[in-house]
Short mmCIF file of the C-alpha atoms (twelve columns), coordinates in Angstrom:
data_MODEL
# 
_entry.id   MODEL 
# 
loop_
_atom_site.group_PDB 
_atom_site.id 
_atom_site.type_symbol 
_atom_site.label_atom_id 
_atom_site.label_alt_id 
_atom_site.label_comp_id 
_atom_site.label_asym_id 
_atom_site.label_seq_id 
_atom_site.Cartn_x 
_atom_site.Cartn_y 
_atom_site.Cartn_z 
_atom_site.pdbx_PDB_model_num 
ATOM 1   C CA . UNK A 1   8.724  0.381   -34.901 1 
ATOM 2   C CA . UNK A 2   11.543 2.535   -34.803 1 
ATOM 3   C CA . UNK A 3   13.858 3.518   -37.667 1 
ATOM 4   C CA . UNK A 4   17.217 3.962   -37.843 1 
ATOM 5   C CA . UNK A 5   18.845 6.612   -40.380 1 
ATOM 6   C CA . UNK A 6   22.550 6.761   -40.673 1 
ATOM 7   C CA . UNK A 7   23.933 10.118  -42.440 1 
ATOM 8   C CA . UNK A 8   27.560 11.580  -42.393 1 
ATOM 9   C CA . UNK A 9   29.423 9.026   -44.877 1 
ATOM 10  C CA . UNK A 10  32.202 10.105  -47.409 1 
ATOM 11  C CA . UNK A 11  35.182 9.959   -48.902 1 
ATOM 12  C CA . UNK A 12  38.492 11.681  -46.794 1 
ATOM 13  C CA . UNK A 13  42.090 11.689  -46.764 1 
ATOM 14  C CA . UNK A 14  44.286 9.469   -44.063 1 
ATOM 15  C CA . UNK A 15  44.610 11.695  -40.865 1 
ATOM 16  C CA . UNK A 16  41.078 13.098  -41.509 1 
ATOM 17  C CA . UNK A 17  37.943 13.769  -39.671 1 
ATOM 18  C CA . UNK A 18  34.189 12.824  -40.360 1 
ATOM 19  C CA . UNK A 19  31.002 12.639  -38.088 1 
ATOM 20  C CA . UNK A 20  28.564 10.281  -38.672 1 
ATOM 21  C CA . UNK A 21  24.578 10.887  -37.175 1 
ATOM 22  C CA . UNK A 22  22.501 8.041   -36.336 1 
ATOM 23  C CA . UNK A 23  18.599 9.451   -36.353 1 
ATOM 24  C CA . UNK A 24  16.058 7.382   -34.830 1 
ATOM 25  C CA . UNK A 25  12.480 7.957   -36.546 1 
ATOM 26  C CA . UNK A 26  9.016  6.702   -35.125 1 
ATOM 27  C CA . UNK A 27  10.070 6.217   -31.769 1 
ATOM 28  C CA . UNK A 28  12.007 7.732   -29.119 1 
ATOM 29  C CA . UNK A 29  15.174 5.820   -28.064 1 
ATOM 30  C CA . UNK A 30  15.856 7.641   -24.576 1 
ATOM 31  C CA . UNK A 31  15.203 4.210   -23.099 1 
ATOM 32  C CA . UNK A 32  17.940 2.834   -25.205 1 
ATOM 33  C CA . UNK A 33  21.669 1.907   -25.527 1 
ATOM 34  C CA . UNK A 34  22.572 2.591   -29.289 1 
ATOM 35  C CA . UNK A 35  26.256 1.161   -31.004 1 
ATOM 36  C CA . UNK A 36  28.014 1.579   -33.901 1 
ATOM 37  C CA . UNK A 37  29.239 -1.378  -36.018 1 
ATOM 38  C CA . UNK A 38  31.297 -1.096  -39.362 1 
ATOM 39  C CA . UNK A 39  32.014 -3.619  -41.848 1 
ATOM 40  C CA . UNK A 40  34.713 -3.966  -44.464 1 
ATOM 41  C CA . UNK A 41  34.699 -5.974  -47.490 1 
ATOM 42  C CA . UNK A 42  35.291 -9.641  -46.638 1 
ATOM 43  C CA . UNK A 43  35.237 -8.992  -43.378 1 
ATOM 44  C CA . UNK A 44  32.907 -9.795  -40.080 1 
ATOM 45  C CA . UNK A 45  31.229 -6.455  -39.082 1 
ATOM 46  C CA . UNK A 46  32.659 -5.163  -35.830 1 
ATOM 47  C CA . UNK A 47  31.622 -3.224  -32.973 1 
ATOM 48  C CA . UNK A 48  33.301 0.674   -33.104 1 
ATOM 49  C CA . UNK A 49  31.363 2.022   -29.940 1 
ATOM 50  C CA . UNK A 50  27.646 1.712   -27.913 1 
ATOM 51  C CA . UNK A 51  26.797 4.715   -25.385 1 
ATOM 52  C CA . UNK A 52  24.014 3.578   -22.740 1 
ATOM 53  C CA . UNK A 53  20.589 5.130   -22.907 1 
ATOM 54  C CA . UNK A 54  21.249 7.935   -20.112 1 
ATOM 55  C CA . UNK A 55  25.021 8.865   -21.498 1 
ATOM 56  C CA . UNK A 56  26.746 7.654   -18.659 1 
ATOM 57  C CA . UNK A 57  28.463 4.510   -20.287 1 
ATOM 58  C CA . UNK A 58  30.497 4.508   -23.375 1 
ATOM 59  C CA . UNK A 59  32.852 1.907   -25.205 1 
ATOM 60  C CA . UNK A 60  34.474 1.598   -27.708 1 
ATOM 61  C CA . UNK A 61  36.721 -0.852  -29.598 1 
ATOM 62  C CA . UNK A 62  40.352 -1.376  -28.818 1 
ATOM 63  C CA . UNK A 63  41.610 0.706   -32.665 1 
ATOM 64  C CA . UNK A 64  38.814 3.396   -32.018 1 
ATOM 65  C CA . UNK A 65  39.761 4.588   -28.383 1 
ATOM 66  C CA . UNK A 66  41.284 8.305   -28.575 1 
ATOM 67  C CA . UNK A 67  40.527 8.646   -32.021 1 
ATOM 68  C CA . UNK A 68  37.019 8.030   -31.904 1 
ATOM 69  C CA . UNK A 69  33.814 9.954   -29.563 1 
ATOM 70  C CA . UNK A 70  30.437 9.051   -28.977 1 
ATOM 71  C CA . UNK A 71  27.776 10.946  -28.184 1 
ATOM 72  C CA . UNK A 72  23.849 11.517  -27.785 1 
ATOM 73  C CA . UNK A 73  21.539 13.925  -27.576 1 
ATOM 74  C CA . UNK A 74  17.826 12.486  -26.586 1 
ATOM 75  C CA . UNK A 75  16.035 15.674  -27.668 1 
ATOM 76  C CA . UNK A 76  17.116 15.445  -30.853 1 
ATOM 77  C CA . UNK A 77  16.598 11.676  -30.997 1 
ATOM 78  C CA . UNK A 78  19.981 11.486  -32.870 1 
ATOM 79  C CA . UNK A 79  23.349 9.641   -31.788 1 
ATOM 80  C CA . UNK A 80  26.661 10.778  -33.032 1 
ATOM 81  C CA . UNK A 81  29.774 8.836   -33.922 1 
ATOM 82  C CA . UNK A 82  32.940 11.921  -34.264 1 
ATOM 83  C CA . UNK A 83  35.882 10.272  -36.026 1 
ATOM 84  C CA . UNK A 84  39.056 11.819  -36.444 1 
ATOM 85  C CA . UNK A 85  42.767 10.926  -37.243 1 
ATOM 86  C CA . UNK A 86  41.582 8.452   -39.738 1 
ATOM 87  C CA . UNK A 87  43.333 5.342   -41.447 1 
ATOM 88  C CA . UNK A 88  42.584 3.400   -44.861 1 
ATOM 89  C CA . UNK A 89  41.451 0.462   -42.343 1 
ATOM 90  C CA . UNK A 90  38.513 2.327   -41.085 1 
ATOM 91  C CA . UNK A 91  37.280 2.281   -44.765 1 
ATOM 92  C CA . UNK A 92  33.700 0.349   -44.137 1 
ATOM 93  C CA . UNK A 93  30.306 0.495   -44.108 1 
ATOM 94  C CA . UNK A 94  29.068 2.555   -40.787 1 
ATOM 95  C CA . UNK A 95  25.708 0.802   -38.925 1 
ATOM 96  C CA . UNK A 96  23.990 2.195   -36.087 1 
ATOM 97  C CA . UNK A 97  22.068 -0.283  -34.408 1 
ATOM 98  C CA . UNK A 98  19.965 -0.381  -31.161 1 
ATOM 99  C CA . UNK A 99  19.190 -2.811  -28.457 1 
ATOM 100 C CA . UNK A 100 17.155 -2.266  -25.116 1 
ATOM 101 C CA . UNK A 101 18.417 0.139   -22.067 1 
ATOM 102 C CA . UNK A 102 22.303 -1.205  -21.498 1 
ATOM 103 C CA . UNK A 103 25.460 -1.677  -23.791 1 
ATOM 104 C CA . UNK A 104 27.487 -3.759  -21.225 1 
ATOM 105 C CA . UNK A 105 30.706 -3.668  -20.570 1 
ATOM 106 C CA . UNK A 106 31.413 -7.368  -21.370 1 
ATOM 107 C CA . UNK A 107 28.624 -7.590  -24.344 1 
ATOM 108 C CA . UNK A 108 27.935 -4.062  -25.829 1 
ATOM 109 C CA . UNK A 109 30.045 -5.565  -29.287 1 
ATOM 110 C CA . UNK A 110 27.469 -8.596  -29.397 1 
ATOM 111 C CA . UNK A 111 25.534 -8.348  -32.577 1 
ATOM 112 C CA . UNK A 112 22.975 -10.594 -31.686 1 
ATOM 113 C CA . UNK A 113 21.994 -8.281  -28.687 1 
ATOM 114 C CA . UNK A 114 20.803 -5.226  -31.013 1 
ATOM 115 C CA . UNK A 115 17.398 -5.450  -32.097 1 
ATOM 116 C CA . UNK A 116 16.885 -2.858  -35.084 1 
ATOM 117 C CA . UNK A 117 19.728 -1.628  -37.386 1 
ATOM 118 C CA . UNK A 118 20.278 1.462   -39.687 1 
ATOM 119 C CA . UNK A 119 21.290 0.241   -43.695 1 
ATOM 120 C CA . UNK A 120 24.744 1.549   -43.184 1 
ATOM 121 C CA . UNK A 121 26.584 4.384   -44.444 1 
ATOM 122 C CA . UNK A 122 29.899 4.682   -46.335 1 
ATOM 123 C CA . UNK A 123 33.178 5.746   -45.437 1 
ATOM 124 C CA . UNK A 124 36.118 5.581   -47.415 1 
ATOM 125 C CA . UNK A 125 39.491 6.358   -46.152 1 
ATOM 126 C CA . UNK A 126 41.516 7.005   -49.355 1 
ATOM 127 C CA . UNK A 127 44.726 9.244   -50.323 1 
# 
């Protein structure tokens, strides 16, 4: 079963930049959509962004667009979240998460649909 490794966490200023890695281990994942969900303290964990197995297709949520990029590279088995310009409410935890072949434009967001997640990695958006 495949593994998912989430790397690229810290701590950074408002109006700063960080890129978080999602590595898959065990398995290949070029069959596979992979998203990024964050979760803040007391709050529901959110979808940030999902890019479709081949590249093609990318979302993301309504506060990431423009400030947020997505991308994957299937040789390296690795997906990338690049974050920039940002704010003390994208302080969360950062999951990577996987679920078979599509993200869908009307369900890529959908929890439920993933079916193996990273344990999260830490950023904090702090002056």
């Amino acid at each position: 079963q495949v593994q998912l490794v989430e790397s690229g966490g810290g701590s950074v200023q408002p109006g700063g930049s960080l890129t978080l890695t999602c590595t898959a281990v065990g398995q290949f994942i070029m069959n596979d959509a992979i998203g990024w969900f964050r979760q803040a303290p007391g709050m529901e964990r959110e979808g940030v962004s999902c890019i479709s197995a081949n590249g093609e297709y990318k979302y993301y949520g309504y506060s990431m667009e423009g400030r947020f990029t997505i991308e994957r590279d299937n040789d390296k088995n690795t997906v990338s979240l690049q974050m920039s310009d940002l704010t003390d409410k994208d302080t969360a935890i950062y999951y990577c998460a996987l679920r078979p072949f599509r993200c869908g434009m009307n369900t890529w967001f959908r929890r439920g649909d993933y079916v193996q997640w990273g344990q999260g990695t830490q950023v904090t958006v702090s002056s």
